[in-house]
DSSP file (Angstrom, degrees, kcal/mol; ACC not computed):
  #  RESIDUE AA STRUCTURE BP1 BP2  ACC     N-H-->O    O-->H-N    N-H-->O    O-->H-N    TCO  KAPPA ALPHA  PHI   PSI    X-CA   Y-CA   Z-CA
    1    1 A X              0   0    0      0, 0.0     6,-0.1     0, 0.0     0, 0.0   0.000 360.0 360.0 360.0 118.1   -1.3  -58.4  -26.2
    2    2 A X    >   -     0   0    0      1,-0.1     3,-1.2     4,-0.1     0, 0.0  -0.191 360.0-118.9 -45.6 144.0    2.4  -57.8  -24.8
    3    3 A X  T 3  S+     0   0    0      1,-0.3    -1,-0.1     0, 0.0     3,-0.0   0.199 106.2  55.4 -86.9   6.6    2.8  -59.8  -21.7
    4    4 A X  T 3  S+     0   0    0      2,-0.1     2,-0.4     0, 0.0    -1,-0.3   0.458  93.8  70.4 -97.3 -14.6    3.5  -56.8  -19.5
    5    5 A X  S <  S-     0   0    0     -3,-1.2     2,-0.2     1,-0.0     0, 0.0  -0.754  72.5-139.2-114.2 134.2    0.4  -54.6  -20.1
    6    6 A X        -     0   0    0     -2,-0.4     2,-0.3    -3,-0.0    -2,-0.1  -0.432  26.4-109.0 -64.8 162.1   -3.2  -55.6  -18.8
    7    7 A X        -     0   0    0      1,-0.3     3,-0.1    -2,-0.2    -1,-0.0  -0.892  33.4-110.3-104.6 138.2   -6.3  -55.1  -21.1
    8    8 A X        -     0   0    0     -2,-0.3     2,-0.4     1,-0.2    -1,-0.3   0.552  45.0 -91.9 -38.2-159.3   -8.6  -52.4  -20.1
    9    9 A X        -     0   0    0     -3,-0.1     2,-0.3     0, 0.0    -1,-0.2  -0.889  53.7 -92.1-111.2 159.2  -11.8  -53.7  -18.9
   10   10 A X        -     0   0    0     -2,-0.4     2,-0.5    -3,-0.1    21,-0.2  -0.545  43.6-127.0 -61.6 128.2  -14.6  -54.1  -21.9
   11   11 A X        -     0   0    0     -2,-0.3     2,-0.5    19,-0.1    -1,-0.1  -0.563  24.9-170.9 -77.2 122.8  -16.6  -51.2  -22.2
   12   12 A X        -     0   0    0     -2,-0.5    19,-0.9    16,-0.0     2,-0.2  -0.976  28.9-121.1-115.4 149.9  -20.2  -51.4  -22.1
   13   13 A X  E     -A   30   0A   0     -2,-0.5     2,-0.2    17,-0.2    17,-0.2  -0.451  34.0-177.8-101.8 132.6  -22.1  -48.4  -22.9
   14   14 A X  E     -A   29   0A   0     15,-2.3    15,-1.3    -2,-0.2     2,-0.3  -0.676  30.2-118.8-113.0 161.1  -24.6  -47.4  -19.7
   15   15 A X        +     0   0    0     -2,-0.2     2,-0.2    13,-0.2    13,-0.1  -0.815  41.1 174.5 -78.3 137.9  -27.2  -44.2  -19.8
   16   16 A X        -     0   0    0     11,-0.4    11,-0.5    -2,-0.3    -2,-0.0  -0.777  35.0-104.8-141.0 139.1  -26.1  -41.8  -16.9
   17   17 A X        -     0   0    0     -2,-0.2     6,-0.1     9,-0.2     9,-0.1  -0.086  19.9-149.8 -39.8 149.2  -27.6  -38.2  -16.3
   18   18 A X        -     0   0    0      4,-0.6     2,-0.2     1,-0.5    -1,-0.1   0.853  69.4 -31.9 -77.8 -58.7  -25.4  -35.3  -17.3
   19   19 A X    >   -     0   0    0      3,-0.2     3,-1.0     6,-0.2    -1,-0.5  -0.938  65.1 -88.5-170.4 134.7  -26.6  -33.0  -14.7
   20   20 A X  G >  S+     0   0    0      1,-0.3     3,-1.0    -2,-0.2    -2,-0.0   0.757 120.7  40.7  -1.6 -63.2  -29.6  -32.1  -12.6
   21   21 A X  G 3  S+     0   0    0      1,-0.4    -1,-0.3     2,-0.1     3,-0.2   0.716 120.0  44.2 -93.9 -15.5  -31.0  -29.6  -15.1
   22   22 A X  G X  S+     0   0    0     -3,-1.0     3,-1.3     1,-0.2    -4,-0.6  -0.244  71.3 135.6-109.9  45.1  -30.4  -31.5  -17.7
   23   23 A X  T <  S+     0   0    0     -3,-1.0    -1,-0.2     1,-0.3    -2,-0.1   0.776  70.9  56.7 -76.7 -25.5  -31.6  -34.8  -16.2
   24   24 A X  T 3  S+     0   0    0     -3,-0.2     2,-0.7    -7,-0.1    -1,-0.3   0.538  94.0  83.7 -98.4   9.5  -33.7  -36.0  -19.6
   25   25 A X    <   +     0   0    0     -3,-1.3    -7,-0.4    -6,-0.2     2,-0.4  -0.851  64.3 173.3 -85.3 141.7  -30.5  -35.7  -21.7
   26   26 A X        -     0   0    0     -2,-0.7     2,-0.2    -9,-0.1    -9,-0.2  -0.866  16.8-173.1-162.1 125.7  -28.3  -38.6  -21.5
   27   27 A X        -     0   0    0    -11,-0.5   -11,-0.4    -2,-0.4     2,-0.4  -0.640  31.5 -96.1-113.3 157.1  -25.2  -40.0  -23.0
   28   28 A X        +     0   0    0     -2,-0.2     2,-0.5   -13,-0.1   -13,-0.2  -0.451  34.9 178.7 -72.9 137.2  -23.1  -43.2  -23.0
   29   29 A X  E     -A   14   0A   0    -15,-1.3   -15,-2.3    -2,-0.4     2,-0.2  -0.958  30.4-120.7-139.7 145.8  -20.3  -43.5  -20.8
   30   30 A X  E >>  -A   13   0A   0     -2,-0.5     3,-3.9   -17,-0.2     4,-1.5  -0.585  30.7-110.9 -83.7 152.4  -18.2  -46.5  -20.7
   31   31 A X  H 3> S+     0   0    0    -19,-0.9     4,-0.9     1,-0.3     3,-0.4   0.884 118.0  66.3 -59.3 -22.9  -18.1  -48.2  -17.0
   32   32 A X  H 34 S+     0   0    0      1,-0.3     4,-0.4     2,-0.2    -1,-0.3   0.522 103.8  38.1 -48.9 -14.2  -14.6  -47.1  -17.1
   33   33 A X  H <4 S+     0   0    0     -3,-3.9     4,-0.3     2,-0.2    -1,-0.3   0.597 114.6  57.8-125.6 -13.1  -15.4  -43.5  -17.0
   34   34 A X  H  X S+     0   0    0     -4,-1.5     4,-1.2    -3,-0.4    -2,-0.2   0.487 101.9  52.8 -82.9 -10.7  -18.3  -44.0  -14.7
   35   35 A X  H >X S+     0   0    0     -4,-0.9     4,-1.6    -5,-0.3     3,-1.1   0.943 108.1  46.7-105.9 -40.4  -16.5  -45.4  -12.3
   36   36 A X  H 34 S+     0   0    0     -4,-0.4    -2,-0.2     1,-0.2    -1,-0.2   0.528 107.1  63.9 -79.8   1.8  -14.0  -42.7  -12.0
   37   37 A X  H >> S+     0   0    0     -4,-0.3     4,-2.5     2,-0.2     3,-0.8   0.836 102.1  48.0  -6.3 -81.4  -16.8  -40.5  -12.1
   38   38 A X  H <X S+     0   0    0     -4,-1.2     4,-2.2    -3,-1.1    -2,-0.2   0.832 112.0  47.0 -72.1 -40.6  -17.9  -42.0   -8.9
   39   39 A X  H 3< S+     0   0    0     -4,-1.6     4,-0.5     1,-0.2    -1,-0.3   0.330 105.5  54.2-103.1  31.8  -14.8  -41.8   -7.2
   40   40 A X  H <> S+     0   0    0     -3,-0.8     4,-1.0    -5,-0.1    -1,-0.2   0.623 111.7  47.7-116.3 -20.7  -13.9  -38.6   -7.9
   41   41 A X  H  < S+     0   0    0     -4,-2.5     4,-0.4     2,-0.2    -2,-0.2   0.750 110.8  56.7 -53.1 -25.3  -17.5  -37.4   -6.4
   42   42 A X  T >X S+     0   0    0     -4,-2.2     3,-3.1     2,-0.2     4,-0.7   0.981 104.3  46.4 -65.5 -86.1  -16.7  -39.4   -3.8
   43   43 A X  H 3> S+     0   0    0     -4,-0.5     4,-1.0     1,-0.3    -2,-0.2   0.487 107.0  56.6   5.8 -41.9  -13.5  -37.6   -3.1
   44   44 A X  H 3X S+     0   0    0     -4,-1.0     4,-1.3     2,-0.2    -1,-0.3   0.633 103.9  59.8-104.3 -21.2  -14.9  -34.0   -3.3
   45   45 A X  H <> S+     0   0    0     -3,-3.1     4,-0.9    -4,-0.4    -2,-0.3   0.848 110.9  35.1 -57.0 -40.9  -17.4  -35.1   -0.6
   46   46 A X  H  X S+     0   0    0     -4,-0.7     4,-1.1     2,-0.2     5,-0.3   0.632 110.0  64.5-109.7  -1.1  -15.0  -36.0    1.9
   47   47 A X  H  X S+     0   0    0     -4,-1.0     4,-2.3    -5,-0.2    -1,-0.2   0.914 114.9  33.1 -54.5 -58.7  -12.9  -33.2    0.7
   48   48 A X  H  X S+     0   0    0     -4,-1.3     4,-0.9     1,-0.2    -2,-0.2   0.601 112.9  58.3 -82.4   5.5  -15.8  -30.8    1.9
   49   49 A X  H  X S+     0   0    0     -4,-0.9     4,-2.6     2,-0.2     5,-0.4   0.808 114.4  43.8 -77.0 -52.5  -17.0  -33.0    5.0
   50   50 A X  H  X>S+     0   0    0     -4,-1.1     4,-4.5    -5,-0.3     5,-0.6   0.999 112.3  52.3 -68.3 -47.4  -13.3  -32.5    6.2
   51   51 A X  H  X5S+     0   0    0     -4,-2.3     4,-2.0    -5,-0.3    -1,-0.2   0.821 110.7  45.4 -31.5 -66.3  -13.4  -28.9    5.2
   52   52 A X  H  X5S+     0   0    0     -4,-0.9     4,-1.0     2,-0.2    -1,-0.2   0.399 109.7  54.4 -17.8 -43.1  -16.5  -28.2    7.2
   53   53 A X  H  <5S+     0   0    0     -4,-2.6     4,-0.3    -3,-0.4    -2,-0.2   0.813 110.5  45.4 -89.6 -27.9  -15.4  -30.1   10.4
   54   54 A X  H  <5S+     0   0    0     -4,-4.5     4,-1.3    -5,-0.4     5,-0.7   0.952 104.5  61.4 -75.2 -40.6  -12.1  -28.1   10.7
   55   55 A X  H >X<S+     0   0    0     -4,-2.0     4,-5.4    -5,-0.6     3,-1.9   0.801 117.0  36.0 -32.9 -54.0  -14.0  -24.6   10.0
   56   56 A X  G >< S+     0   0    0     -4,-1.0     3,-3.8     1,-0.4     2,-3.2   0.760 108.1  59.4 -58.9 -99.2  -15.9  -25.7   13.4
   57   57 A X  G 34 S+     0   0    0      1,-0.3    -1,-0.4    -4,-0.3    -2,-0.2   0.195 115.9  38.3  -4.2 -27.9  -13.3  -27.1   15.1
   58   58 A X  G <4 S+     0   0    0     -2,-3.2     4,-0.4    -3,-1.9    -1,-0.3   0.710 111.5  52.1 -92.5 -47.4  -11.7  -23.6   14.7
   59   59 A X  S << S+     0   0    0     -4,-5.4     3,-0.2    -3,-3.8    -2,-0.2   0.976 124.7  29.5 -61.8 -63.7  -14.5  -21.4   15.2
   60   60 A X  S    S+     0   0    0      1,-0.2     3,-0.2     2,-0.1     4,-0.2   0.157  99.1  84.3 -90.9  33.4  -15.4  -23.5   18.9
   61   61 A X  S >  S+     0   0    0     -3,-0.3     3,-0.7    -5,-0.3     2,-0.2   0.980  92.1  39.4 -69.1 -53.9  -12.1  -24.4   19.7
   62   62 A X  T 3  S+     0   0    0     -4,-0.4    -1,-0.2     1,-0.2    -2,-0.1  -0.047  93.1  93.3 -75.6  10.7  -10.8  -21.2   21.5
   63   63 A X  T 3> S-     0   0    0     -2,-0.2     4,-1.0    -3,-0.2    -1,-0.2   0.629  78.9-147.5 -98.5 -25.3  -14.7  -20.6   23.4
   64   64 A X  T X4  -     0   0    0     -3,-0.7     3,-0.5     2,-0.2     4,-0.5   0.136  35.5 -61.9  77.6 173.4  -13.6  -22.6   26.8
   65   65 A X  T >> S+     0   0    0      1,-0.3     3,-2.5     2,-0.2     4,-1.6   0.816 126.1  71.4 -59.6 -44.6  -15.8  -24.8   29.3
   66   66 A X  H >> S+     0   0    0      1,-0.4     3,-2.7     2,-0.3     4,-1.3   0.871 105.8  45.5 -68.1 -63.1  -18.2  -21.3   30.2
   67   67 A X  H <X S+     0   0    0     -4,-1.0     4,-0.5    -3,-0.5    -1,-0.4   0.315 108.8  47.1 -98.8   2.1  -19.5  -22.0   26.7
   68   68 A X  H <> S+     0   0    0     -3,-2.5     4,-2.2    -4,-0.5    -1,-0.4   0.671 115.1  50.1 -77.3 -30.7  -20.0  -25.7   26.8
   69   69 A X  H <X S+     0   0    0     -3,-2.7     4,-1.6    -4,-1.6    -2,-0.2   0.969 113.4  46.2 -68.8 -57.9  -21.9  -25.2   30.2
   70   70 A X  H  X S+     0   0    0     -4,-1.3     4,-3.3     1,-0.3     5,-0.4   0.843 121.3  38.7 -76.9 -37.1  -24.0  -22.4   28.7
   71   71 A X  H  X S+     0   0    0     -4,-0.5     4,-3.2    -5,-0.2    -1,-0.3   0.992 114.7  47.4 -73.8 -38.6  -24.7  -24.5   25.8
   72   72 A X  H  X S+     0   0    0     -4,-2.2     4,-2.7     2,-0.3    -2,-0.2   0.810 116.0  48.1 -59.7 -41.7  -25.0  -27.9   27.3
   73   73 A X  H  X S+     0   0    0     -4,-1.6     4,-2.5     1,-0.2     5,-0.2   0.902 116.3  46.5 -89.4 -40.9  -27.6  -26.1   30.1
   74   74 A X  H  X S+     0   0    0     -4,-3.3     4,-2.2     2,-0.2    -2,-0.3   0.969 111.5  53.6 -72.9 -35.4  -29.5  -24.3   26.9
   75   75 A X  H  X S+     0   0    0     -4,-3.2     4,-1.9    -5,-0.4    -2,-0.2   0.982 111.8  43.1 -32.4 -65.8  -29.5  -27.7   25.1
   76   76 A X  H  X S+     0   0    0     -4,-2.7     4,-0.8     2,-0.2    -1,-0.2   0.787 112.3  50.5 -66.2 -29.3  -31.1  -29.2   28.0
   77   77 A X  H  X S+     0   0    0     -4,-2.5     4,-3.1    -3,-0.3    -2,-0.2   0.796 109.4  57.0 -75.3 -33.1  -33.7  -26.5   28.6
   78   78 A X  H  < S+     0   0    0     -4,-2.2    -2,-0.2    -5,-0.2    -1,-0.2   0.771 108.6  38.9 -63.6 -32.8  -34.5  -26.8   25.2
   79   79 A X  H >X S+     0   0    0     -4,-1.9     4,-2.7    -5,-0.2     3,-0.6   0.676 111.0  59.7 -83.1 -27.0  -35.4  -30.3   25.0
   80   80 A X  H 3X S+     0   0    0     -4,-0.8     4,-2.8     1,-0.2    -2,-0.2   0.813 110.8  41.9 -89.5 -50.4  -37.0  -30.0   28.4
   81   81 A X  H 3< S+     0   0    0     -4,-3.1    -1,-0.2     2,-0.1    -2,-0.2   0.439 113.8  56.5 -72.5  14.5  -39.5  -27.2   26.6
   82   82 A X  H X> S+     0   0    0     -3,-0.6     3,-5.8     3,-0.1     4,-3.7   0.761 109.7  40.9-109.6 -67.8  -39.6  -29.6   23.6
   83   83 A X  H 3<>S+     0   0    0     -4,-2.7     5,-3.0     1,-0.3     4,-0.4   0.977 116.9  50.5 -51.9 -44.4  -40.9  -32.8   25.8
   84   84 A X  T 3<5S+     0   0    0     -4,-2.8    -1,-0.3     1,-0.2    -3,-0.1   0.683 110.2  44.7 -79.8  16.2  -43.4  -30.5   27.7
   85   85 A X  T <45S+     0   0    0     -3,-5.8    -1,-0.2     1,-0.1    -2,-0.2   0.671 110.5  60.8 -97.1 -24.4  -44.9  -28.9   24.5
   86   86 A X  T  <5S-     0   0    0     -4,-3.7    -2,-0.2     1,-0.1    -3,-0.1   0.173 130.2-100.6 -99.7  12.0  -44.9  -33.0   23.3
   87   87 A X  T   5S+     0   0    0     -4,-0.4     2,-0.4     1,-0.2    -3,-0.2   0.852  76.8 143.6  87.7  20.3  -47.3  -33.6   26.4
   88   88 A X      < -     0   0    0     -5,-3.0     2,-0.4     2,-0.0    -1,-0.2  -0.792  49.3-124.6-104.8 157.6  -44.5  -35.1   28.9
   89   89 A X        -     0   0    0     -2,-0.4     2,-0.5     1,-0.0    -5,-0.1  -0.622  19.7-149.4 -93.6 154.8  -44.4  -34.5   32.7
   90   90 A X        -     0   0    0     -2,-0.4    -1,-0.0    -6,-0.1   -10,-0.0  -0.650  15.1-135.2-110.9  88.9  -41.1  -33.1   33.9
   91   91 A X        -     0   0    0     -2,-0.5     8,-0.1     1,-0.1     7,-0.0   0.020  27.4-101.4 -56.9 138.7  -40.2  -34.1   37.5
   92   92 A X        -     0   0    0      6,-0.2    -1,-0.1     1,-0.1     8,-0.0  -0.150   7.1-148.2 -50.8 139.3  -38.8  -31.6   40.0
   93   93 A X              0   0    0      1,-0.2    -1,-0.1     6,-0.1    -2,-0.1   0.545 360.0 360.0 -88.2   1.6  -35.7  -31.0   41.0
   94   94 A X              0   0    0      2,-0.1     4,-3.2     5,-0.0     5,-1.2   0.002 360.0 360.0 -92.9 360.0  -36.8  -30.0   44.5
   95        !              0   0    0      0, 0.0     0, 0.0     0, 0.0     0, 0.0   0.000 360.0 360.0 360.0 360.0    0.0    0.0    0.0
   96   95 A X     >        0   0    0      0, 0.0     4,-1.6     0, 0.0    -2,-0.1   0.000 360.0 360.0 360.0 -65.0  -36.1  -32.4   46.8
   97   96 A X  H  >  +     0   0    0      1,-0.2     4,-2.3     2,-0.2     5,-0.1   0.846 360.0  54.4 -77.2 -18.4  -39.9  -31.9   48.1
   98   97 A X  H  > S+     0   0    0     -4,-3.2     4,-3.9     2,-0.2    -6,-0.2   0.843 106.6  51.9 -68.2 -38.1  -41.6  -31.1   45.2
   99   98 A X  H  > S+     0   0    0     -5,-1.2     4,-2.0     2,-0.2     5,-0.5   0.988 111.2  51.6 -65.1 -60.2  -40.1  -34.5   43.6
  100   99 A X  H  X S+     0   0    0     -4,-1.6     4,-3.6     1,-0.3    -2,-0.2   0.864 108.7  48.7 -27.2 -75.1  -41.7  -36.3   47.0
  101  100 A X  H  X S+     0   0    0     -4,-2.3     4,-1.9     1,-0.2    -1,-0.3   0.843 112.4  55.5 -72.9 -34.8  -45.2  -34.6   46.3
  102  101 A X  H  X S+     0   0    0     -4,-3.9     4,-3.1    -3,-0.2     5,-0.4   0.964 107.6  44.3 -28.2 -70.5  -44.7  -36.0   42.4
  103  102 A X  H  X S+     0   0    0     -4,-2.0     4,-2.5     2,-0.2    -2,-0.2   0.942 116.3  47.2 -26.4 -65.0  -44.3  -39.3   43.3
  104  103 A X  H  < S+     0   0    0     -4,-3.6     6,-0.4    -5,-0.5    -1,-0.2   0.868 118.7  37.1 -48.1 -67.4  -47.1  -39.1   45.6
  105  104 A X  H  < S+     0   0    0     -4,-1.9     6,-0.3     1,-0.3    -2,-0.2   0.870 119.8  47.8 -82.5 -62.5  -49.7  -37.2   43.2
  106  105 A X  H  < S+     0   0    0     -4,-3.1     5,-0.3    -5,-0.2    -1,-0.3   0.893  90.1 118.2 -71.8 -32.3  -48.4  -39.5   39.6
  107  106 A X  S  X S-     0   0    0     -4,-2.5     4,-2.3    -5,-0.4     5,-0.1   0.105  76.4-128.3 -59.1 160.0  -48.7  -43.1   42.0
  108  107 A X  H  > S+     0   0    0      1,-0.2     4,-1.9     2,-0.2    -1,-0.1   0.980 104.3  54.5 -60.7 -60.7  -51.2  -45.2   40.6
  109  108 A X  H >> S+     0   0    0      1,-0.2     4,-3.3     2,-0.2     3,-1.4   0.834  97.2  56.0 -31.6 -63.7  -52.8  -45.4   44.0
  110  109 A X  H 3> S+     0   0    0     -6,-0.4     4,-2.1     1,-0.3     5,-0.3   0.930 114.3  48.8 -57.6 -47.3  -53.4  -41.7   45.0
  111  110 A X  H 3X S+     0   0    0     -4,-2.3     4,-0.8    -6,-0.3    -1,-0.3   0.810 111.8  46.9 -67.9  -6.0  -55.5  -41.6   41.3
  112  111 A X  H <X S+     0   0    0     -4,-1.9     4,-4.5    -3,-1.4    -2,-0.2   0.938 108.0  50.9 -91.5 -39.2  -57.2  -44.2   42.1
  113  112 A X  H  X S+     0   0    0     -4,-3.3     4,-1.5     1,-0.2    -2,-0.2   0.955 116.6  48.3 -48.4 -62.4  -58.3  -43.2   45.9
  114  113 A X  H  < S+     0   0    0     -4,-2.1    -1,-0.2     2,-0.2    -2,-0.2   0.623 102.3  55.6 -80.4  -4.3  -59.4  -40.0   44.4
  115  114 A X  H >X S+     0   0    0     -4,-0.8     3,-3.2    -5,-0.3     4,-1.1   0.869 113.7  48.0 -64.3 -75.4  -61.4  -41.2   41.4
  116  115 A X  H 3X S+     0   0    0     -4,-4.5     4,-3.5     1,-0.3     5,-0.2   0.652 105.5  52.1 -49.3 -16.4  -63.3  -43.2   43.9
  117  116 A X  H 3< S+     0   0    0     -4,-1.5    -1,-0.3     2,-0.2    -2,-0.2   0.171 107.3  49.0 -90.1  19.6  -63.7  -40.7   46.0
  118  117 A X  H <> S+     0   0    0     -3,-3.2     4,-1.1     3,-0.1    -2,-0.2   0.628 117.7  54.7-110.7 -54.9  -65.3  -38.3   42.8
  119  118 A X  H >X S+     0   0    0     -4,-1.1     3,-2.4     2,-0.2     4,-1.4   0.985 112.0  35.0 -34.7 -83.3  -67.5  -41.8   42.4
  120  119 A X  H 3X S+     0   0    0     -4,-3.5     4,-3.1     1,-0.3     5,-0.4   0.909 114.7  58.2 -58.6 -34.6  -68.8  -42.1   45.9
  121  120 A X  H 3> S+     0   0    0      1,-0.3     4,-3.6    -5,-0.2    -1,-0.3   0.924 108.3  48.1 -59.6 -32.2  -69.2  -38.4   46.1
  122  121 A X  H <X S+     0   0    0     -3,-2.4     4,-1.2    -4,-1.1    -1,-0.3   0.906 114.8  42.9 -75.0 -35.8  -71.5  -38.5   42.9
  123  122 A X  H  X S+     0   0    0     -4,-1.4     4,-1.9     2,-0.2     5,-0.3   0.809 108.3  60.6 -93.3 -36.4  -73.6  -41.2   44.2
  124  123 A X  H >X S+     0   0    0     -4,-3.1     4,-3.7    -5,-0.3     3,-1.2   1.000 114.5  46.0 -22.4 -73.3  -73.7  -39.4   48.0
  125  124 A X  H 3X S+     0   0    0     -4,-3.6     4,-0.8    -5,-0.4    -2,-0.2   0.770 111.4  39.6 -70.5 -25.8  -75.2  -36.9   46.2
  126  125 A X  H 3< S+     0   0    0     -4,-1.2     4,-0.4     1,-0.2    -1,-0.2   0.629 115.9  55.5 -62.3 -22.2  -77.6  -38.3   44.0
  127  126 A X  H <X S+     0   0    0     -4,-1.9     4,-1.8    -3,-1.2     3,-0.4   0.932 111.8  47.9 -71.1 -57.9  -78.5  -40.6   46.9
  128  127 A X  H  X S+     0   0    0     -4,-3.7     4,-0.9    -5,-0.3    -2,-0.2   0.648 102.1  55.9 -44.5 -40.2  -79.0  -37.5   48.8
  129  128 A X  H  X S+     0   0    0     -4,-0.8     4,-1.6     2,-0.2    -1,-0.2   0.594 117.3  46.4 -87.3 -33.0  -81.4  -35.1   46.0
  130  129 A X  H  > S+     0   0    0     -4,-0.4     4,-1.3    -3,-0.4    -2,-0.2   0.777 105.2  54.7-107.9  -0.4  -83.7  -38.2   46.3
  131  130 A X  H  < S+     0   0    0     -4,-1.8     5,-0.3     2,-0.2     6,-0.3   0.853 113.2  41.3 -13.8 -79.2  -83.6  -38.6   49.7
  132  131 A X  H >X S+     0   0    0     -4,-0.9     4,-3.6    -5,-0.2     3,-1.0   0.913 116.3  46.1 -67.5 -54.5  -84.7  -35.1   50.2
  133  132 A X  H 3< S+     0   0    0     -4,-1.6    -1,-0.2     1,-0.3    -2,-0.2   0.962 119.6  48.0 -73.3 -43.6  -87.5  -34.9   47.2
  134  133 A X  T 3< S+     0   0    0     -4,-1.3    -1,-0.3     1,-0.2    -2,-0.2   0.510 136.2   7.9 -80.1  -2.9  -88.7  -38.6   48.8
  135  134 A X  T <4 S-     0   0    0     -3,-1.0    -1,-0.2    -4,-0.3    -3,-0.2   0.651  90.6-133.2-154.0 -30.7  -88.8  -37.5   52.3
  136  135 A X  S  < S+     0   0    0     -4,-3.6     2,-0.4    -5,-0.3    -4,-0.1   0.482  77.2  71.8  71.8  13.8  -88.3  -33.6   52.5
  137  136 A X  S    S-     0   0    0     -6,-0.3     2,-0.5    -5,-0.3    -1,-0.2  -0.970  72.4-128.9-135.6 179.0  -85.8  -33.3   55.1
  138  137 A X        -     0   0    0     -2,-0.4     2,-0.3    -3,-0.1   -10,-0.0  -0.976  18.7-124.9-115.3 136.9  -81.7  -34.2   55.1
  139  138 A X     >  -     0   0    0     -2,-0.5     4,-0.6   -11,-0.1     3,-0.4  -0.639  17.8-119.5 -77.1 157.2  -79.7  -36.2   57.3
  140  139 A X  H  > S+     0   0    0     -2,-0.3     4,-2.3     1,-0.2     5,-0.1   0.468 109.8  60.3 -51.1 -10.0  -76.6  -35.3   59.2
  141  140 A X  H  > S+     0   0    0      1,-0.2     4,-0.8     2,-0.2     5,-0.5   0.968  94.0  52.5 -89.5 -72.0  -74.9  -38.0   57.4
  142  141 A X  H  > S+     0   0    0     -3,-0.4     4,-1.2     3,-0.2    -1,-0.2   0.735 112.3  57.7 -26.5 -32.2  -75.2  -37.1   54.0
  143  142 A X  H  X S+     0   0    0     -4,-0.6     4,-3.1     2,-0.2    -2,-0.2   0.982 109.2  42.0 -46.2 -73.0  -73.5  -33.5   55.8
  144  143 A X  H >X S+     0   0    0     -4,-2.3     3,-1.1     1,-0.3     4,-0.7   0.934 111.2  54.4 -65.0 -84.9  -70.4  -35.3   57.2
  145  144 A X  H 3X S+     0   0    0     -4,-0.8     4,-2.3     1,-0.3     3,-0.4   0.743 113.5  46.9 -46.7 -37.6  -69.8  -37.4   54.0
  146  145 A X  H 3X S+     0   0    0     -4,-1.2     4,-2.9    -5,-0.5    -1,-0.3   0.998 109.6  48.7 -45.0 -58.4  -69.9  -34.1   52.2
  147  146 A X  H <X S+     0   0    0     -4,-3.1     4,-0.7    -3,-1.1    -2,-0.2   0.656 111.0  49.1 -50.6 -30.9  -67.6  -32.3   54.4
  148  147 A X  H  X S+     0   0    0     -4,-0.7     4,-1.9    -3,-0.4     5,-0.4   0.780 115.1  55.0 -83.6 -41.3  -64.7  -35.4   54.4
  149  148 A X  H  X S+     0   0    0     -4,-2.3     4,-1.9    -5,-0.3    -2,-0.2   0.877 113.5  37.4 -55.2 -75.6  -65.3  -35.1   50.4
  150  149 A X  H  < S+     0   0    0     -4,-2.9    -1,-0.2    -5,-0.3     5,-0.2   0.676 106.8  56.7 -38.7 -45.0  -64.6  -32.1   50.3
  151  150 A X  H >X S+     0   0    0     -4,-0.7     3,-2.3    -5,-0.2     4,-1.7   0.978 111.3  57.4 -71.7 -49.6  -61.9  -31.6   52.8
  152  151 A X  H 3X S+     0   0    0     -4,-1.9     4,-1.8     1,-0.2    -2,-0.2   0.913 102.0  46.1 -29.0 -35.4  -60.3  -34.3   50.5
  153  152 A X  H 3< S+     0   0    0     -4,-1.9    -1,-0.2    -5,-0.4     4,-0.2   0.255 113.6  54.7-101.3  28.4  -60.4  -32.5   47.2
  154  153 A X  H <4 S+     0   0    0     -3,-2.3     4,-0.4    -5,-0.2    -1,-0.2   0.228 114.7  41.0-106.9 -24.6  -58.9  -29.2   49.3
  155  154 A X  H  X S+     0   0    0     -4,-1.7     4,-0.6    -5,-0.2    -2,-0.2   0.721 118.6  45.5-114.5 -31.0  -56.3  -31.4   50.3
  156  155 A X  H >X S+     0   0    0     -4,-1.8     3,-1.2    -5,-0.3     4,-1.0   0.953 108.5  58.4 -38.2 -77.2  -55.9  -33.1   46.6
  157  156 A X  H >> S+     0   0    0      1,-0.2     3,-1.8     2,-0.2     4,-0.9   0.789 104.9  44.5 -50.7 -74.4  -55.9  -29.9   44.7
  158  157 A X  H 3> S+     0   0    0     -4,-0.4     4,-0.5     1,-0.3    -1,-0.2   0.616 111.1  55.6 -14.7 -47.3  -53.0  -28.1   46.4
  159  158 A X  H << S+     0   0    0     -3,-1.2    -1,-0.3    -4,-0.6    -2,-0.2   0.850 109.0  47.0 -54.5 -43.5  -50.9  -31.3   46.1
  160  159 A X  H << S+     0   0    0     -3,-1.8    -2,-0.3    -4,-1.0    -3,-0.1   0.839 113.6  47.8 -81.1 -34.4  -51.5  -31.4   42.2
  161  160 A X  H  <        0   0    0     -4,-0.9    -1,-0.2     1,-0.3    -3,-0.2   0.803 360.0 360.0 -95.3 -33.2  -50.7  -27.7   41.8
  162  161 A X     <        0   0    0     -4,-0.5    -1,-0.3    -5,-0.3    -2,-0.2   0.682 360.0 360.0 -70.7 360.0  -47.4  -27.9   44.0
C-alpha cells in the first residue's frame, strides 16, 4: 500500500431489507455501503423536517397576535372540555363561585353532610319504631327533621352554584 492512500475498511457482508414490500428479499451489502445508506436516509429526513417547519413558519407567520389569542383561548377550552369529559372538576372563575367551591370540595363540609344523611337515617328509623312501639310521635323527632332538612335545602343549592 502507497504511504499516502488509506485502506478501505474490510468489508463484511450483512443481510439488509431492500424495501418494505420486498422485506423477505435480501441481499449483501458491505458495511461500507450500509453505512452511507444510513446517512444519506438520515439526510433526507432532516431535509424534509426542515422543509415542513419553514412551510408553517410561512403559512402562520403573517396571521398576527388576534390569531394566537383565538387559538391559545380554543386550545385552552379544548383541554378544559378534554379534563371534564376525563371526570375532572374545573374551578370557577367567578370570584364567588370559586369561594362556594372551596367551601362545597373542603373535606369538612362532606364530611358534616354525610353525617348529617347518617343521623338523619337513624332519626328516622329510630322514629318508624317509635311510632309502631308506641303509636304516637314526638315533637322531637319533628324538629330534628325540619333542621335535616333545612340543611340539605341549604347543601343542595351550594353544590349546584
Amino acid at each position: 500500500v502507497p504511504s499516502g492512500k488509506k485502506m478501505p475498511p474490510p468489508e463484511k457482508e450483512v443481510d439488509l431489507p431492500i424495501s418494505e414490500d420486498d422485506a423477505r428479499q435480501r441481499r449483501t451489502v458491505s458495511f461500507g455501503e450500509a453505512a452511507e445508506q444510513s446517512v444519506e436516509t438520515a439526510e433526507l429526513a432532516q431535509v424534509r423536517e426542515q422543509s415542513v417547519t419553514d412551510v408553517i413558519e410561512k403559512e402562520f407567520d403573517g396571521l398576527g397576535k388576534v390569531w394566537e389569542a383565538k387559538s391559545f383561548t380554543a386550545m385552552q377550552e379544548s383541554a378544559r372540555r378534554r379534563s371534564v369529559a376525563a371526570g375532572a372538576q374545573i374551578r370557577p372563575e367567578n370570584s364567588t363561585q370559586r369561594a362556594v367551591f372551596r367551601l362545597v370540595d373542603h373535606i369538612y363540609f362532606k364530611v358534616f353532610f354525610a353525617m348529617v344523611v347518617c343521623v338523619n337515617s337513624i332519626i328516622i328509623g329510630v322514629e318508624v319504631d317509635y311510632v309502631a312501639t308506641y303509636g304516637e310521635r314526638l315533637p322531637a323527632f319533628y324538629v330534628i327533621q325540619l333542621v335535616c332538612t333545612i340543611l340539605f335545602l341549604v347543601e343542595l343549592p351550594l353544590r349546584i352554584y
